[in-house]
N, C-alpha and C positions, 0 to 999 in steps of 0.2 A: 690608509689614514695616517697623519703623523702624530710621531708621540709624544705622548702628553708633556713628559719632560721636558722635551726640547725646542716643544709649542710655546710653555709655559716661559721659559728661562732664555734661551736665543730669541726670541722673538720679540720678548720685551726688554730688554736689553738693545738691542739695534733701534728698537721705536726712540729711544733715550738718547740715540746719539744725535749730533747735526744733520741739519738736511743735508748737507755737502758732502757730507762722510755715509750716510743712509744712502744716496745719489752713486757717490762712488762705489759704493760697493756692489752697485748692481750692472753697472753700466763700464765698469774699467774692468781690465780680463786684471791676472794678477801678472807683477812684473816679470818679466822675461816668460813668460809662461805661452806657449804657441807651438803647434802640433801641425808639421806638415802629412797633409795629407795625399793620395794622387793627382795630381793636378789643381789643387787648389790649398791654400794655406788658411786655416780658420783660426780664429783667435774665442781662447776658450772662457766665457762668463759661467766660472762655476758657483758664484755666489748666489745669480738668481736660478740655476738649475737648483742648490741645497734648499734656497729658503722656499721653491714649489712644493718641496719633498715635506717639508714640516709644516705647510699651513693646512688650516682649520680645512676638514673635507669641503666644505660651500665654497668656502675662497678659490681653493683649488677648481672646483666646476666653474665658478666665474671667471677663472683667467682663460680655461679652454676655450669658453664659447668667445669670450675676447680674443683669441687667437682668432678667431673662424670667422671674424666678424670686425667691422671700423669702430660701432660702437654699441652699448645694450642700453634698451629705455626703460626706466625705471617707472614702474605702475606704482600707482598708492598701495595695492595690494600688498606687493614683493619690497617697498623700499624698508618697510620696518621691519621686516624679515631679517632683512640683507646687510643693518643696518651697520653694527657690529662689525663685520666680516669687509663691508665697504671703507669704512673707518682705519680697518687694521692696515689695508692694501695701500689705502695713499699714502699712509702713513710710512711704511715702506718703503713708499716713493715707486709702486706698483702701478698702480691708479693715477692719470692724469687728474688734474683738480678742475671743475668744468662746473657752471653757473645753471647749467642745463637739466634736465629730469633722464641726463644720458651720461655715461658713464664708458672710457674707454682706456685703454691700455697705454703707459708711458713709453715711446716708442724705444727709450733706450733699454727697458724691459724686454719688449718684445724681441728686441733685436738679439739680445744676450742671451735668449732663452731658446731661442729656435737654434741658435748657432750651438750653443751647449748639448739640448737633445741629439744634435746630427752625429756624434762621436760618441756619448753614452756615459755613464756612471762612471768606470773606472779610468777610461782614456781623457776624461776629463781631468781627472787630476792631475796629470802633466807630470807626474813624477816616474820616474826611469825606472823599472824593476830588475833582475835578473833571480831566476831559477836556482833555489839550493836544494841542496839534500836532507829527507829528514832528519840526521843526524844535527845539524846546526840549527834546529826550529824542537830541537829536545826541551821539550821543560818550559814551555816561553808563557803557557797556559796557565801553569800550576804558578813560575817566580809572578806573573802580573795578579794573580790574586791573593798571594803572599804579599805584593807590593802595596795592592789594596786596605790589605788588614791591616796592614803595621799603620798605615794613615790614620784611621778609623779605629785604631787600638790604643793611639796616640791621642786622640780626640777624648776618647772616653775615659783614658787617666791619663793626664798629660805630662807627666812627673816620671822618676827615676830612669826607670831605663828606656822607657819608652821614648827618651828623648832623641837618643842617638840615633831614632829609626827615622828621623823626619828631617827635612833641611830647615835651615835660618828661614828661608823664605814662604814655606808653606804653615811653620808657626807662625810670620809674622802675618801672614794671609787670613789664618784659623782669629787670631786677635783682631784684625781690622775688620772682619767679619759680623763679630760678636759672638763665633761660637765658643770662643774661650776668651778670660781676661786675666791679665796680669796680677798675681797678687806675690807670695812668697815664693809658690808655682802654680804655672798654669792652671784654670781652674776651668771646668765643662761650663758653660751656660745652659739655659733656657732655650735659646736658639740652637746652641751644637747639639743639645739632647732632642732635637727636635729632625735636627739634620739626620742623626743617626735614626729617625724613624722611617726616613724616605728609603724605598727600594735603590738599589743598587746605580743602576741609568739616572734617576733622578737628583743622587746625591755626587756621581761625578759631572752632570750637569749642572749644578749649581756651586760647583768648585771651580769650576770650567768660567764661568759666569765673573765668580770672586776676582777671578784671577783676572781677566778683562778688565772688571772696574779697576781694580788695583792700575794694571797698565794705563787704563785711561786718564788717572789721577798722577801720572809719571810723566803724562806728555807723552807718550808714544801712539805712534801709528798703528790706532786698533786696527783700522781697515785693512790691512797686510796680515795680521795677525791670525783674523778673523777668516779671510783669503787661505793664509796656511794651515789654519786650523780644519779647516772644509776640504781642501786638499787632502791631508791625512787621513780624514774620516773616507773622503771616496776612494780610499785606497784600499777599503775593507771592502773584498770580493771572492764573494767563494770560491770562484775559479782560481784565485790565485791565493790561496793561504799559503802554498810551498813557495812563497816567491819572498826575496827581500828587497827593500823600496833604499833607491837613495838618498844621501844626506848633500843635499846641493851645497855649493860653494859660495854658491850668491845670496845664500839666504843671511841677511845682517842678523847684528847681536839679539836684540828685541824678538826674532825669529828663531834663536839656537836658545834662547833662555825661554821660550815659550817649548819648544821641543824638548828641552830636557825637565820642564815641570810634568809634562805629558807621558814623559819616563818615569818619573820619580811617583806617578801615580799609576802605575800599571798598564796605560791604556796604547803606549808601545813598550817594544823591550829593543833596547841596544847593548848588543854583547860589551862589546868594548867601543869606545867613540871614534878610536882609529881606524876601527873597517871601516870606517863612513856608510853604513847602510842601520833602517832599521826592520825589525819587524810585527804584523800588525797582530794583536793578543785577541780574546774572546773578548776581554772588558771594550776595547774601541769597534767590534761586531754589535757587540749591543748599543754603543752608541749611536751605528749609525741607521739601525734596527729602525724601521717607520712602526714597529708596533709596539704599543706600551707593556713590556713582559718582563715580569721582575727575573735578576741576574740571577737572585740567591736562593738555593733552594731551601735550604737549612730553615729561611726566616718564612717562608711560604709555610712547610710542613709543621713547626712548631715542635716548640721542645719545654716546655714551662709548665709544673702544674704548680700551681699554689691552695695549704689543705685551712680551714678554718682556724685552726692554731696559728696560724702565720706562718707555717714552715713553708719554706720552696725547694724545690726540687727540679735543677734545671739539669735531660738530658742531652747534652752534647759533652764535644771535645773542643769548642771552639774556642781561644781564648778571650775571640773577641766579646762574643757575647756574654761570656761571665764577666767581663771587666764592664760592659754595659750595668750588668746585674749589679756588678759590686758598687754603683754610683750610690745605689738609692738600698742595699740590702747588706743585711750583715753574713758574708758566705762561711760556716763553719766545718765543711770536711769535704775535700774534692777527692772523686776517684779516676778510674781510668776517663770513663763515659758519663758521668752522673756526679753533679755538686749539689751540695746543701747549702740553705742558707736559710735566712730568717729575716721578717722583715720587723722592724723593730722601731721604736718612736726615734732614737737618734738616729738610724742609719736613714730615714726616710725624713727627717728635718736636717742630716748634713747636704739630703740632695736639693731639700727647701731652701738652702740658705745661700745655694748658689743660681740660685733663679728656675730649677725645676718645676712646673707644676707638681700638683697633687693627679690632674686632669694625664697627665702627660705622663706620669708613672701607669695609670690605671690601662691607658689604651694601649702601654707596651708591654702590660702581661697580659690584655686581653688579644692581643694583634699575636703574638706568639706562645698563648697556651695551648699543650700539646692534645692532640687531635682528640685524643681520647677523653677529654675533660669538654669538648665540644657537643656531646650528648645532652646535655642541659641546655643546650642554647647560647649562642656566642656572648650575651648578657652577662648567664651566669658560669660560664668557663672559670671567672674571677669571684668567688664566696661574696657576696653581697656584704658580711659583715668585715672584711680585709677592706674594702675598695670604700666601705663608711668609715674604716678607721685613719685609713689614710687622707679622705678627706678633710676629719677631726683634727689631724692631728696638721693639718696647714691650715684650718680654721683659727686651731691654737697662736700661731702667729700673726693674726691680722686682730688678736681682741689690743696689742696697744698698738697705735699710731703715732709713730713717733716726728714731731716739726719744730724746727728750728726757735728759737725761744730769746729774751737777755733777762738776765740776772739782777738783780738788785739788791745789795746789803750792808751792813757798816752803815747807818743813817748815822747823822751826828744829833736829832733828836727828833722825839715822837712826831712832837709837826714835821717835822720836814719828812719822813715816812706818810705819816697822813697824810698830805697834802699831795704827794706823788702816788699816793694807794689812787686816791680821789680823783685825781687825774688823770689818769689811765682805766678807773671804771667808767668815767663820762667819756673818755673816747673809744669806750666797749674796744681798747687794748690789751684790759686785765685779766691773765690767767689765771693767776694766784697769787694770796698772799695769805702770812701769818702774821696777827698783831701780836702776838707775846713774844715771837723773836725777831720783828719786825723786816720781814721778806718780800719782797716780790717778782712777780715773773708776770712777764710782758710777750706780745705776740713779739717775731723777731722784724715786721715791718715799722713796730710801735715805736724802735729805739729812737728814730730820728723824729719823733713827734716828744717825746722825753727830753730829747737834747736842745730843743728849739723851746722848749717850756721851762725848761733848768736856766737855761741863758735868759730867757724874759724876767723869772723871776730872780734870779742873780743885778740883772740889770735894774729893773723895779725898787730892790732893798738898796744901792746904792744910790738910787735917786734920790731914797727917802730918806736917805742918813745924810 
């Protein structure tokens, strides 16, 4: 079955592009890319072998028996079943489009897809390996989840020194994103505290994802991108974890800038760029993983308790995860293994005020309170009365509503305040006014209904004079 991550996020994603660019990418091998074989030279569609491996399991049984078969007829029974899943495929450009109660395979699918199977998972990648020693694959596991945190450490405080750890282009990605915005410095959003909620596979697929849209809105050739992005992932093969893959010559700019984001997030490591080779990490194993199984064990096990007083007590040694903690809590004594902290009205309204839920604080200490506070029931892991107080206290900000408004003062005398009081309550404009120091305040769509009645009546008194 494929995984949910990369069901949910490459999939929709591709549906979003042009048909012609959808079309291509199933039906054109990628450039230069051709594997002689004995006697025969096959040209290798590794887009539509990838995207077989991530559709929905029904999809997947519907394209076989489409293999096996010209066409499949669709009963009233099976079509609303199906319906969904028929939908996604032509959309794909999977599915011929047909007027009929019959349903059959785009031939230039079919043709990419048979020709892909005959050479297999990793020979389809078309990329050159050779054999190293473990000596040179030293550390490649530990520097790519090192490379992971500092991303994700960066995310969750985006300021002082966290900055050096991240390039111009994945801050300006994290901003176009929504998951951080621009102010004196970067700030977490509602969205990036939400990204940091996803497992491991799910949140470098959805940066993976970023990073496409971005490209797309550059004017560049996602379909190449997309082509070398799929490539790399088939390069993740058990048999060959001792092996390192090269760095082609032919691959253009848009292709070596999309490789070294892919570096800069863990999910290969390149010693130096002048070996021209890279190598493939655990992080790009799980991506290419068809099962949905979180990366992190840390966040599965749990390390959180929180006691009715509001205190926390998170044990790890992680940095990441305390700078998570530190968004929404106030941490007051860290040891080797074990930090303190307290959740407290300001530190839990500075994460309010930057678009965190209340909602969204609660499911991240319930999603990671440690094991042993799970005897009560995953419910109450979190005191019932912490997870009411924090709702209170985002309740606290929604008692004023604040909307745009105009002003009104300096009258040069009572009538002429009355008369504009008066005028703005008959066109139920009037929010407020004071008669003793003669104020008002008007809705802010009111003004140009103000302005049009000031000029009648300006005009009117010079008629009459």
């Amino acid at each position: 079955m494929a995984s949910d991550a990369a069901s949910h996020s490459l999939l929709s994603f591709i549906c979003t592009l042009p048909v012609e660019s959808r079309l291509n990418l199933i039906s054109k091998p990628s450039s230069g890319l051709f594997l002689l074989l004995p006697l025969v030279t096959i040209r290798l569609y590794i887009a539509a072998f990838f995207l077989f491996r991530i559709l929905p399991a029904v999809s997947q049984q519907i394209i076989i028996r489409l293999l096996h078969t010209s066409d499949l007829p669709l009963s009233a029974d099976t079509r609303p079943v199906m319906s969904n899943c028929i939908a996604l495929l032509q959309t794909l450009q999977i599915l011929a489009e047909t007027d009929s109660d019959r349903i059959r395979l785009c031939p230039e699918f079919s043709q990419a897809y048979l020709e892909a199977i005959q050479v297999g998972a990793h020979r389809c990648a078309g990329i050159d390996s050779n054999a190293v020693d473990e000596k040179k694959q030293k550390d490649v596991g530990k520097k790519s989840a090192e490379r992971w945190e500092c991303i994700l450490r960066y995310l969750a405080l985006p300021f002082d020194h966290n900055i050096s750890s991240v390039s111009d282009s994945t801050r300006h990605l994290f901003r176009l994103a929504g998951f951080t915005k621009e102010a004196t410095v970067d700030e977490l959003t509602s969205a990036g505290f939400q990204f940091l909620l996803l497992d491991t596979m799910q949140q470098i697929w959805t940066y993976i994802i970023e990073y496409l849209k971005l490209a797309l809105s550059r004017e560049e050739n996602v379909v190449e991108l997309i082509h070398l992005l799929i490539q790399i992932i088939l390069c993740s093969n058990p048999d060959e974890q001792r092996r390192s893959f090269s760095i082609s010559n032919a691959w253009n700019e848009f292709e070596m800038n999309l490789l070294m984001q892919l570096r800069e997030i863990g999910v290969i490591f390149i010693r130096k760029r002048k070996d021209g080779v890279f190598f493939v990490t655990p992080l790009l194993r799980h991506l290419s993983s068809t099962s949905a199984v979180s990366f992190s064990a840390d966040k599965s096990s749990g390390y959180i308790v929180v006691e009715t007083n509001f205190r926390l007590y998170a044990y790890t040694k992680s940095t990441l995860q305390l700078a998570i903690l530190s968004t929404f809590t106030e941490m007051t004594y860290r040891f080797n293994d074990m930090s303190v902290g307290i959740l407290t009205r300001e530190s839990v309204r500075r994460a309010l005020q930057v678009g965190i839920t209340a909602m969204q604080i609660i499911t991240y200490l319930r999603t990671n309170a440690h094991p042993q506070t799970l005897s009560a029931g995953a419910k109450h892991c979190l005191p019932i009365t912490v997870a009411d107080q924090i709702r209170l206290w985002e309740d606290e900000r929604k008692r004023l509503v604040f909307d745009n408004a105009t002003f009104y003062s300096t009258f040069e005398s009572e009538k002429q305040y009355a008369d504009l009081r008066d005028f703005a309550q008959k066109e139920e404009i009037l929010l407020w006014a004071d008669n003793k120091m003669m104020l008002v305040i008007v809705k802010d769509e009111g003004h140009d209904l103000i302005k049009q009645w000031w000029k009648s009546c300006k005009e009117a008194n010079a008629g009459g004079q």
